[in-house]
N, C-alpha and C positions, 0 to 999 in steps of 0.2 A: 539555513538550518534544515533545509527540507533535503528527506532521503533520495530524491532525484526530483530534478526540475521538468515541469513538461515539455520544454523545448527538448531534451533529452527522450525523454519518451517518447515522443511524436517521432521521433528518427526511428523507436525499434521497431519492428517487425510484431504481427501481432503474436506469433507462436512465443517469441520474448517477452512480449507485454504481457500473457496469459501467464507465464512461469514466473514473473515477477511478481503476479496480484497473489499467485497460491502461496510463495514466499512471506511477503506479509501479512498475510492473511491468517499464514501458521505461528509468526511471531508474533500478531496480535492476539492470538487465540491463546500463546502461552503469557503474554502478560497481564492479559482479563486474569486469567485462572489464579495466576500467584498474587494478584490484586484481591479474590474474593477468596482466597484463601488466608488472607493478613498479612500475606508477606508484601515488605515495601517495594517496591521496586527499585532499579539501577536511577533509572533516569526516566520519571514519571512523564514526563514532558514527550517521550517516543509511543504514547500510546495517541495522543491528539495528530501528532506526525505521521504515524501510521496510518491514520482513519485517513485524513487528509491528501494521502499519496493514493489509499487504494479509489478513494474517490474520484480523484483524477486521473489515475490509470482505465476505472470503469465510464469516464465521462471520453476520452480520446479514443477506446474501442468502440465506445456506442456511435462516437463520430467517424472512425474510419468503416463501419459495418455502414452507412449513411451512404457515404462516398461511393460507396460499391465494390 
């Protein structure tokens, strides 16, 4: 169920990885807002998915920025 797996990530590039974090980052940002405005959401379950991807996208830059 998850929006990309880290083996998946680990292969892109970090200029992809960075377009991808600002990606969910703006789809998270819209489904807080329609969440704290009372609207239900599609599918409440892609906001834990979300956190969780960007978490891992910013845990694989911190490790490739390591690497050198």
């Amino acid at each position: 169920m998850a929006i990309a797996r880290a083996k998946e990530l680990r292969a892109m590039s970090e200029d992809d990885l960075r377009e991808k974090l600002s990606e969910y980052r703006a789809e998270l940002r819209r489904l807080l807002a329609q969440t704290s405005a009372g609207v239900r959401p599609e599918n409440p379950g892609r906001v834990r998915e979300l956190k969780r991807t960007i978490a891992r996208i910013l845990t694989i830059l911190h490790e490739k920025e390591r690497k050198g």
